[in-house]
C-alpha positions in Angstrom: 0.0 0.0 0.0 1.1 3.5 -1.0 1.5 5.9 1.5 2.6 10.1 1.2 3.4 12.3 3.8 0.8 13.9 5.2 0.9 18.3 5.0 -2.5 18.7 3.7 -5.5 17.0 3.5 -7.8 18.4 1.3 -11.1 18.8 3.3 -14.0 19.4 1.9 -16.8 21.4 3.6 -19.4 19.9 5.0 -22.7 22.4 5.1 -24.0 21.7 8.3 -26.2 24.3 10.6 -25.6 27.0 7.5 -21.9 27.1 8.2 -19.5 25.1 6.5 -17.4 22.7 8.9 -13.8 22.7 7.9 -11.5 20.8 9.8 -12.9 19.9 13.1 -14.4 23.4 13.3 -17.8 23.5 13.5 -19.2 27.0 13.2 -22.2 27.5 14.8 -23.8 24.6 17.0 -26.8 22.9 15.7 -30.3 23.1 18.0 -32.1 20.7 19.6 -35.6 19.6 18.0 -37.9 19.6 20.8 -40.6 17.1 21.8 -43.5 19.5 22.1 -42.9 20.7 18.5 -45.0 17.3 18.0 -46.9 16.9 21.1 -47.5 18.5 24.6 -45.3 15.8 26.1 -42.0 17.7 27.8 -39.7 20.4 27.7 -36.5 18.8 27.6 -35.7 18.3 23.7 -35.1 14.7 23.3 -31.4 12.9 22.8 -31.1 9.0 22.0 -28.8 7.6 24.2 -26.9 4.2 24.6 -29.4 3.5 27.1 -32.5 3.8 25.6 -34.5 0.5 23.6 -34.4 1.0 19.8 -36.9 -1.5 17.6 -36.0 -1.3 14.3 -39.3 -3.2 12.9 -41.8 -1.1 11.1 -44.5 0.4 13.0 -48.0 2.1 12.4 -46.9 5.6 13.6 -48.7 8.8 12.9 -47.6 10.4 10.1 -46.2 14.3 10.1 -45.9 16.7 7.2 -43.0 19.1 8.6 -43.0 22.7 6.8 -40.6 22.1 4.5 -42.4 18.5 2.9 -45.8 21.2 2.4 -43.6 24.5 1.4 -42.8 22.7 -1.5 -46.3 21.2 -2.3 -45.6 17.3 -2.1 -48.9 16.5 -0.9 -49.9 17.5 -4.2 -48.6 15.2 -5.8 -48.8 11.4 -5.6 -45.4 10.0 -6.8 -43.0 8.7 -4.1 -39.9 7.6 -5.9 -40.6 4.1 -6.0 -38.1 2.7 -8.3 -35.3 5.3 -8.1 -32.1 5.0 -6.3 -30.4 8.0 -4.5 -27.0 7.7 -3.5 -26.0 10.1 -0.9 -22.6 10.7 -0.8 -21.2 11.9 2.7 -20.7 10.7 6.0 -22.4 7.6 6.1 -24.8 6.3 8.6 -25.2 6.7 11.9 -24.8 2.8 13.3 -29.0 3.0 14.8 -30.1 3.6 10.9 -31.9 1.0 10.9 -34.1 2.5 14.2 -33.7 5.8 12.2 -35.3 4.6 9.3 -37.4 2.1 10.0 -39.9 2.4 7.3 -37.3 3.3 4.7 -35.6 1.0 2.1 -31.9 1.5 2.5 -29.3 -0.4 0.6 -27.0 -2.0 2.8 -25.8 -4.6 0.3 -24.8 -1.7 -2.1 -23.4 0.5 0.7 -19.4 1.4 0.7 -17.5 4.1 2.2 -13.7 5.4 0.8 -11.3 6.5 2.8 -7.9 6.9 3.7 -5.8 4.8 6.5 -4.1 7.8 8.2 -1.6 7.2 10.6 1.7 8.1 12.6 4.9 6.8 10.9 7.6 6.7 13.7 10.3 6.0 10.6 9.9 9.5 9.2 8.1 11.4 12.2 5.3 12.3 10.4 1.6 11.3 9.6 1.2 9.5 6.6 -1.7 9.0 4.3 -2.9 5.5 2.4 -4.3 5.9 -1.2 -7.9 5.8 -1.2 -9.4 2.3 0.4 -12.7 1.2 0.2 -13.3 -1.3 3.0 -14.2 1.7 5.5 -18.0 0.6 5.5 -20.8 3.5 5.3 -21.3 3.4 9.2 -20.0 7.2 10.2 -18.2 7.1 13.1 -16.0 9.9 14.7 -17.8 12.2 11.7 -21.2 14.4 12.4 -24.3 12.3 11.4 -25.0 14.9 8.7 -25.6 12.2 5.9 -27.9 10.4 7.9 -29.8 14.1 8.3 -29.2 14.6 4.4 -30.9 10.9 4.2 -33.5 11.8 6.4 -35.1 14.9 3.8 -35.4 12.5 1.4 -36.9 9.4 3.0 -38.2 10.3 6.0 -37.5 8.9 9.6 -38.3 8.1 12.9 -38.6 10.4 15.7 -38.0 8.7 18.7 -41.4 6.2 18.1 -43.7 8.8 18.5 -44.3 10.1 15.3 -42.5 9.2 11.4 -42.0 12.3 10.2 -42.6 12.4 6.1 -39.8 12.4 3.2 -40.4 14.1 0.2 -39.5 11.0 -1.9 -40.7 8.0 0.8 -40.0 5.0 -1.3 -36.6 5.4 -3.1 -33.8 3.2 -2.3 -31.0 5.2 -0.9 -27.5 3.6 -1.4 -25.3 5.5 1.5 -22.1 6.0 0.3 -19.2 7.5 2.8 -17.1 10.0 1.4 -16.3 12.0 4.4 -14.7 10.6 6.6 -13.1 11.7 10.6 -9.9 10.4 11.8 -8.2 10.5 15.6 -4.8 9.9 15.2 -2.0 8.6 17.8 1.0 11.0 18.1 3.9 11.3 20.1 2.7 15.0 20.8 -1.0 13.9 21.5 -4.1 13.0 19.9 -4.6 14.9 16.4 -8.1 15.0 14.7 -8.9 15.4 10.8 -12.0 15.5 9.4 -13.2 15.5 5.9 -12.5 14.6 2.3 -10.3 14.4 -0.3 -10.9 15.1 -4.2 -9.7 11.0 -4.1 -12.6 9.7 -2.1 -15.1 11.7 -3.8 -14.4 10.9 -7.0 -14.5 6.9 -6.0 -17.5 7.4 -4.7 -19.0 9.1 -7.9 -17.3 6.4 -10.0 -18.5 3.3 -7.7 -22.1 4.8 -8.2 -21.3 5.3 -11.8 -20.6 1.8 -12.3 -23.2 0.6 -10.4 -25.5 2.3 -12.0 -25.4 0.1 -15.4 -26.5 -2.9 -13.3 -29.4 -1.5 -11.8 -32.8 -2.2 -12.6 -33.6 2.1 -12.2 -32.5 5.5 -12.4 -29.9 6.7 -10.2 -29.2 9.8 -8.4 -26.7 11.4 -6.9 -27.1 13.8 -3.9 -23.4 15.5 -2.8 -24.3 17.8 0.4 -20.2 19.0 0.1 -18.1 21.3 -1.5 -15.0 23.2 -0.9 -14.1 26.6 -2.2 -11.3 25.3 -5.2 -11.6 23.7 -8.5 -11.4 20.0 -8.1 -10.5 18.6 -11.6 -10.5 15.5 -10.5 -13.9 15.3 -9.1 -15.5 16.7 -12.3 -14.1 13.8 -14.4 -16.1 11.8 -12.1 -19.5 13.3 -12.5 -18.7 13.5 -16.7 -18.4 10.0 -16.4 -21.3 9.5 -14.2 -23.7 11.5 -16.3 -22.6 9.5 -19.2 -23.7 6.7 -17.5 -27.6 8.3 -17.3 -26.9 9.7 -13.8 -28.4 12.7 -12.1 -26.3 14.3 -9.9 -27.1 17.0 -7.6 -25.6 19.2 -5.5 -25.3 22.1 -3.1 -24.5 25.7 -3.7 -22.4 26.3 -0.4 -22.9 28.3 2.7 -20.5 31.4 2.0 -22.9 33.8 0.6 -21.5 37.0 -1.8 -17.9 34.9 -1.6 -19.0 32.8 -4.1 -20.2 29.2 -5.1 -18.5 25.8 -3.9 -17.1 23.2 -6.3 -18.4 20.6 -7.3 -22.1 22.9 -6.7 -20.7 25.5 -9.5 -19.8 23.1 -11.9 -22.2 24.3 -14.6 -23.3 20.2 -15.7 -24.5 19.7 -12.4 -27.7 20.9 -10.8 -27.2 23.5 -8.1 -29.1 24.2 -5.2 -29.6 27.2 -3.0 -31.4 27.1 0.0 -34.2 29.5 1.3 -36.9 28.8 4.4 -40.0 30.0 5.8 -40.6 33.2 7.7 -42.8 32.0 9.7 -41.4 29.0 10.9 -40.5 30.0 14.5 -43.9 32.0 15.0 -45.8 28.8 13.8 -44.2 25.5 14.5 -42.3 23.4 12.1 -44.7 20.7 11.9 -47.9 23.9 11.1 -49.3 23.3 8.3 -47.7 26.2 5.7 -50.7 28.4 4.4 -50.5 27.4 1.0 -51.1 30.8 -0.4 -47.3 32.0 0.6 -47.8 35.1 -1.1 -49.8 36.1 2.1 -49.1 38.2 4.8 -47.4 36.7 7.8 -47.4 37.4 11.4 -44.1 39.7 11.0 -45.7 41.6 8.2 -44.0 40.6 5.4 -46.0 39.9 1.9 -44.6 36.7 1.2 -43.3 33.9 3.3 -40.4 32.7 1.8 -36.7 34.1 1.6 -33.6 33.6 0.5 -31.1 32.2 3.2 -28.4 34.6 4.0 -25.8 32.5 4.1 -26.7 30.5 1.0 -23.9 31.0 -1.9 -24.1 32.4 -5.0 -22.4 33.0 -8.1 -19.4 35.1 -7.8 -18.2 36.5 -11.3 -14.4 37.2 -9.9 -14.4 33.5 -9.9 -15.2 33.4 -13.3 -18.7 32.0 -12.0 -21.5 32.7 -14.0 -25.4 33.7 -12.8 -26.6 30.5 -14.9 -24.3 28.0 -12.7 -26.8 28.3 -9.7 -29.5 26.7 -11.0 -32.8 26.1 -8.4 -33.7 26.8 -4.4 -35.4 24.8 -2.1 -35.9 24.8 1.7 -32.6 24.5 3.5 -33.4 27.0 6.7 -34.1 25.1 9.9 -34.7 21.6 8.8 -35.1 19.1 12.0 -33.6 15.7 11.3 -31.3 12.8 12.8 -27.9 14.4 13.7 -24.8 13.9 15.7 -22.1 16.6 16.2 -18.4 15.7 15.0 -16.3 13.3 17.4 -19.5 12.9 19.8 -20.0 9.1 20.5 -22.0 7.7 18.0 -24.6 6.5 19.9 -25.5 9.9 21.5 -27.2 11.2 18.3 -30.9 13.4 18.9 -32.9 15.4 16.4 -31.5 19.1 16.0 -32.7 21.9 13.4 -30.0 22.1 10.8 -29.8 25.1 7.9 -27.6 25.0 5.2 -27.8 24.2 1.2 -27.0 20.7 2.7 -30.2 20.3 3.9 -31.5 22.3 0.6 -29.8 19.9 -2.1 -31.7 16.2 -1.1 -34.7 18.4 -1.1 -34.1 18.6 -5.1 -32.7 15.2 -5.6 -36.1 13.8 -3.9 -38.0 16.0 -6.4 -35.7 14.4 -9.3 -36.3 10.9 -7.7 -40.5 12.2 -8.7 -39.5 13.4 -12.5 -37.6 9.8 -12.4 -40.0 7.8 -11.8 -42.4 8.9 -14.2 -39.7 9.8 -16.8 -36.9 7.3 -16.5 -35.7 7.8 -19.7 -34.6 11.9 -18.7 -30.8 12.2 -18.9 -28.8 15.0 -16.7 -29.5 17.6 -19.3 -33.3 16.5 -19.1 -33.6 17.0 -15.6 -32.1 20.2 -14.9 -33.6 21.7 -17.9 -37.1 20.7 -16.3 -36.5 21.9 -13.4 -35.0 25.5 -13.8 -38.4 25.6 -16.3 -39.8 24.7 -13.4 -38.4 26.9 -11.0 -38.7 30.3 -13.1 -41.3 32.0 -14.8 -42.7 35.5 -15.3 -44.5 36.1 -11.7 -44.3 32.3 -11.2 -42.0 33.1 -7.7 -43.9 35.8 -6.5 -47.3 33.8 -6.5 -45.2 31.1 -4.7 -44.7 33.6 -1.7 -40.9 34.5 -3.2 -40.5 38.7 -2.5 -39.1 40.8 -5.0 -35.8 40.9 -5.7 -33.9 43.5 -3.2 -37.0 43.4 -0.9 -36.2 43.2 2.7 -37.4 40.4 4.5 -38.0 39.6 8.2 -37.4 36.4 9.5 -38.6 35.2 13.0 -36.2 33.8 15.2 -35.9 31.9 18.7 -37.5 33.6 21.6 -39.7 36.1 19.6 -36.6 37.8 17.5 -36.7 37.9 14.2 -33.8 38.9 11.7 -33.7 40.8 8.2 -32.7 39.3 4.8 -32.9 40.3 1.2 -30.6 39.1 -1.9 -29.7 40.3 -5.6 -31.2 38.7 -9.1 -30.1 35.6 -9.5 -28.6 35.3 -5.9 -31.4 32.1 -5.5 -31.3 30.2 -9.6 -33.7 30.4 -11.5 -36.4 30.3 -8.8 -37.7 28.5 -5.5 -38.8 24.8 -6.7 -41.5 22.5 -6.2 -42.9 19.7 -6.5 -46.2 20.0 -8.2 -44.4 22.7 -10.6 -41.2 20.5 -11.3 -43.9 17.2 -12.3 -46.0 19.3 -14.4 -43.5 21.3 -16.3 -41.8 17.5 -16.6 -44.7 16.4 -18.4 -45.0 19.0 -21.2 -41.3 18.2 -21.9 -42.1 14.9 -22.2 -44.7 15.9 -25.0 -42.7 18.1 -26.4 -39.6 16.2 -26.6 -40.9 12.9 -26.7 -44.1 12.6 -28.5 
């Protein structure tokens, strides 16, 4: 087995609570997700421990629609993905995934995670670093559980047996594929942590899907929740490959706002996401059902109810970034989900509220998963076409509850605060996405194109 010196590891940014996490940094903590958001049950927000009882059969639990599955109009439509697989490359599974997601069909024989061995070479008095291995498993371990809250957008999961709380595409099959990765490493000076990626795992993982994908007896997608701030050459000959292989890859835009876009999100094949949220989310409880006029007032005064995240990146034209690279929004802003912080044990994971274009992106590949379904035969250039049409329009955002461009916007916020937002043209794509809009606009294509 090779192995180089160690100077730099490449890490790739995870977007986790609308920051990026770079290193083992994390830049703003994540927030519990209380019981009561559900039902008048306790104060104390809930946290699995190693302690507690955790079935993993199915069970009849009441269903929830959270404000992010109704924002973008799922119940309207009837597809759930059946027959699509999403892979979601990032940090694996938390090891209770199969409590987690109970009622979910995840692909444990097709899982895989790449990684490096990384280790203390007394020879040289250095850390060294393996070429990229691929018996690391998908089970995330000294990593944050942010691909098992990526997961959880899409599929849907279990909160603590009380309730399952509804995905936007229920019934795909989700293939977890660990990309990045956390190691502790022995040293004579101490303990020394890295966390991330490199441009070598990702691209195995996008090339193991790739492959897979010819074997499969459905369309694939990819979800990437990453990105890092350079070009990564290496990664884009991955997804080139991938989409010649018929699949759809997604990803998200980044969490550095004006500074510009993060790679592989800016790459102009692949479909970009931005990530926006509802106003009124804090005044009305997550799980509320979303007035589905959202170009109504709102209890902060505002005339439309959704807004552009701060944080959420957008094209930069110093970087040689162009307006037409972001391509779609979706909800991103305080999304409650399965989550454990970076090098917390494993098995002290609880449900937080997350924001980020993380949480924005599976919210896009779910919608794909929809088009797929119906339209299996839709390449790369297919989907995204469809969905931009989908997501623009003369109007079209404003009667979804989108302001103006340059409008400000209040936001509520914990304990009755509330914060003020507004953004440039095409700061947010082509427009905020849903699901009804991206099936229908998916079918005159197909008429189009196709008949």
């Amino acid at each position: 087995m090779k192995s180089k010196i160690l100077t730099l590891i490449l890490v790739v940014c995870i977007t986790t609570p609308g920051f990026f996490v770079l290193g083992t940094e994390v830049s703003s903590l994540p927030i519990f997700a209380n019981e009561t958001e559900f039902f008048d049950i306790q104060d104390e927000p809930y946290l699995v421990t190693s302690g507690d009882s955790l079935s993993t059969e199915k069970t009849d639990l009441p269903s929830v629609i959270p404000y992010w599955h109704d924002l973008v109009d799922k119940e309207e439509v009837p597809m759930t993905g059946n027959g699509v697989y999403v892979a979601v490359l990032d940090t694996g599974l938390l090891p209770d995934y199969e409590f987690i997601f109970s009622e979910a069909d995840i692909a444990t024989e097709l899982g895989i995670g790449f990684s490096h061995d990384i280790y203390w070479d007394d020879t040289i008095g250095n850390i060294v670093m393996s070429d990229v291995v691929s018996d690391r498993g998908f089970l995330t371990n000294y990593a944050s559980g942010h691909g098992t809250h990526v997961t959880s957008t899409i599929v849907g999961y279990n909160y603590a047996n009380i309730a399952w709380i509804e995905g936007i595409a229920p019934d795909v099959t989700i293939i977890p594929v660990l990309v990045l990765d956390a190691w502790l490493i022995d040293t004579p000076f101490g303990p020394v942590g890295f966390s991330g990626g490199t441009m070598e795992m990702i691209a195995s993982g996008i090339y193991y899907i790739a492959n897979l994908a010819e074997n499969l007896d459905g369309p694939v997608i990819i979800n990437m929740s990453l990105g890092g701030p350079g070009y990564m050459p290496l990664v884009e000959a991955a997804i080139d490959y991938a989409i010649s292989k018929g699949v759809i890859i997604v990803a998200s835009a980044g969490n550095e706002g004006e500074a510009g876009m993060g790679y592989p999100g800016a790459y102009s094949q692949v479909i970009s996401v931005a990530s926006c949220g509802w106003t009124d989310m804090f005044n009305q409880g997550w799980t509320a059902d979303v007035p589905e006029k959202l170009n109504t007032n709102d209890s902060l005064g505002n005339d439309y109810q959704v807004y552009l995240a701060e944080y959420s990146s957008r094209p930069n034209r110093t970087l040689g970034q162009k307006y037409r690279d972001l391509d779609v929004m979706a909800p991103g802003d305080w999304i409650v989900g399965p989550y454990k912080s970076a090098w917390a044990p494993v098995e002290d994971w609880g449900y937080y509220y997350l924001s980020g274009t993380s949480m924005a992106s599976p919210h896009v590949s779910a919608m794909a998963a929809i088009i797929m379904q119906v339209f299996p035969m839709y390449e790369q250039r297919d989907v995204e076409f469809v969905l931009k049409l989908a997501a623009s329009g003369v109007g079209r955002n404003r009667r979804r509850g989108f302001p103006r461009t340059g409008e400000d916007v209040k936001v509520a916020y914990f304990g009755g605060f509330y914060y003020t937002v507004s953004w440039g043209r095409h700061d947010y794509g082509r427009g905020f996405l849903q699901a009804d809009s991206a099936l229908f606009v998916a079918m005159l294509y197909y008429f189009f194109i196709y008949c």
